[in-house]
C-alpha positions, 0 to 999 in steps of 0.5 A: 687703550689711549694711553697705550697708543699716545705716542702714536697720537702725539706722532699724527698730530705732529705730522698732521700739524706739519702737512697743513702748514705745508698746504696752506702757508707760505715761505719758510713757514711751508718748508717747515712744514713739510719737514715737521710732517716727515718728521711726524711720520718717522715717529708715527713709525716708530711709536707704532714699533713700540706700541707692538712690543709693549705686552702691558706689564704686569707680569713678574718681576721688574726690568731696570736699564742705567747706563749700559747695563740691564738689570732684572730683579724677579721673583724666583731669578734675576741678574744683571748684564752689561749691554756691551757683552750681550751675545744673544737675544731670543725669544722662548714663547714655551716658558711660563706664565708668560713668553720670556726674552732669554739673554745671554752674555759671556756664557750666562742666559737671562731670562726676563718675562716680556710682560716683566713691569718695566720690559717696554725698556728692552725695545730700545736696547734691542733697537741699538743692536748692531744688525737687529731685524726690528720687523722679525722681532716684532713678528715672533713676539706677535705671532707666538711661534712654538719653540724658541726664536733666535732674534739676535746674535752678535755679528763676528769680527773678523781681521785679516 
């Protein structure tokens, strides 16, 4: 459970370290401070988000992210896809064993258990998602809803 939560530890400990410089030093040192304990806070936020995306691994298959382009290397499937193409995001709690991301770029869907070693990657793809509602995602993906969940689609552009 500790490791689970290190980032989170790490995060108040940076801001804790922060507020007590703001509250007991002087000068440049008490800005410094204040401004590590705003920093600490905004990673104690973020490090939580992880934290509850993170369903603990050791499910089937295994996720790779390498510059822009998403691999995933399973039992029975697999593919991979350029992060520029993704379309779509959902989340199918119905599959089995586990609930699966399903992706889908230029007409093909990918599926990726969330428990896939490695799935913890899938956070900060989805977080650089133009648009993406990180709060929503987390909610479904802790909730469990009973069909599929659309997450994500790629916003239109239009030009006039």
């Amino acid at each position: 459970m500790l490791w689970r939560w290190r980032e989170v530890m790490v995060a108040a400990a940076i801001a804790a370290l922060g507020l007590w410089w703001g509250l007991t030093q002087f000068g440049a040192l008490k800005w410094l401070g204040w401004a590590l304990a705003l920093i600490g806070a905004a990673l104690a936020v973020a490090s939580v988000q992880r934290v509850r995306f993170r369903q603990g691994g050791g499910g089937i298959g295994v996720v790779q992210v390498d510059e822009r382009r998403l691999a995933y290397f399973g039992p029975l499937t697999g593919g991979v896809i350029e992060l520029g193409d993704l379309a779509r995001v959902d989340l199918d709690p119905t599959a089995w064993p586990a609930a699966h991301w399903i992706l889908t770029a230029r007409g093909e869907a990918l599926a990726i258990p969330v428990n896939a070693e490695g799935a913890d990657q899938l956070f900060d793809v989805f977080a650089a998602l133009p648009g993406i509602r990180t709060e929503q995602m987390l909610a479904a993906l802790q909730n469990a809803p009973e069909k599929p969940v659309n997450i994500w689609t790629r916003p239109v552009v239009r030009l006039h």
